[in-house]
C-alpha positions, 0 to 999 in steps of 0.5 A: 332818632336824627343821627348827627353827621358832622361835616368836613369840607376839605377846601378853606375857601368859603366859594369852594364848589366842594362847600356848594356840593356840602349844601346840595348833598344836605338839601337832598339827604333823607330825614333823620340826618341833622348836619353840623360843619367841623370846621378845619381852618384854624388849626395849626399845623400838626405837631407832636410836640404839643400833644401834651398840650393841644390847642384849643382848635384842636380840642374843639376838632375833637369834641366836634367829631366825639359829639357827631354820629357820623363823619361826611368827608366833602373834599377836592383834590389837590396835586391828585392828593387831599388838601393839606389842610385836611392832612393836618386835621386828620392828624390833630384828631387822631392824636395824641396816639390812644386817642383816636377820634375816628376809631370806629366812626362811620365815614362817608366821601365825596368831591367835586372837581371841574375835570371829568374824574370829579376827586377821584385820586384825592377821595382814594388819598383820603380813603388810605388815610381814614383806613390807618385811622379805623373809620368805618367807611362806605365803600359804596358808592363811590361818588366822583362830581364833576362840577357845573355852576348851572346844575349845583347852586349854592342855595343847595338846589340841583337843577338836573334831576339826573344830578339830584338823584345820584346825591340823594342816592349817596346820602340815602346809601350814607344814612343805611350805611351809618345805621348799619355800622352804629347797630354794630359799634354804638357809639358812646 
């Protein structure tokens, strides 16, 4: 049975090098993973005032998470933080408060950066976030990529087998990992 992985690429610029790193990571995942983008762009930002009346955007965050199997988190860092704008999707889907969408989810994190430490304060950010909001993560491996437009294409090819190897091992240690934590916690 495909496990269903929904994807959130932290950056909203459609030349991000995390989007270019989202493409790679799925042209080498394993079989019996399908991806679908969760897009995090046209939220508003997080208000509690309209947790009675959620906006459209934030209902379709919602019920994009609630119909995946699996989250992948592909994110830069910003100011040794997460962007803002998946600050604010993180709190749009954990709200209203009883109504956590990512209780139990298994989670995975990865990014990519042009400097030599490829993410590695925005993805710990990110972990102390996903830990307050219950989600099951891969704690291993941790994967920090530098950035190089010669090694990572936007078709999704790696030219470096070295390169290459080290994702298709992070996607083959996410698929165990997301079988592990839903032969545990089934999700609905």
């Amino acid at each position: 049975m495909a496990r269903k992985v929904g994807y959130i690429v932290g950056s909203l610029s459609k030349d991000s090098i995390n989007r270019i790193l989202s493409t790679c990571l799925i042209a080498v995942a394993p079989d019996g993973l399908e991806f679908t983008e969760i897009p995090i762009g046209d939220l508003p930002l997080y208000n509690r005032d309209l947790d009675n009346d959620y906006p459209a955007s934030a209902t379709a965050l919602k019920d994009a998470i609630a119909s995946s199997d699996a989250l992948l988190f592909i994110t830069p860092e910003y100011n040794r933080s997460i962007p803002g704008a998946l600050k604010n999707a993180i709190d749009w889907a954990s709200r209203p408060w009883g109504q956590n969408s990512f209780d139990h989810v298994p989670a995975g994190v990865i990014g990519t950066s042009p400097g030599n430490i490829g993410t590695a304060v925005g993805q710990q950010t990110l972990r102390l976030c996903l830990s307050f909001v219950n989600a099951r993560q891969m704690t291993a491996p941790e994967a920090y990529i530098q950035f190089d437009p010669e090694i990572y294409l936007p078709t999704g090819e790696v030219t470096d087998a070295e390169s290459k190897e080290v994702l298709a091992s992070y996607m083959q240690e996410f698929q165990e990992h997301v079988e592990r934590v839903l032969t545990v916690l089934p999700r609905n």
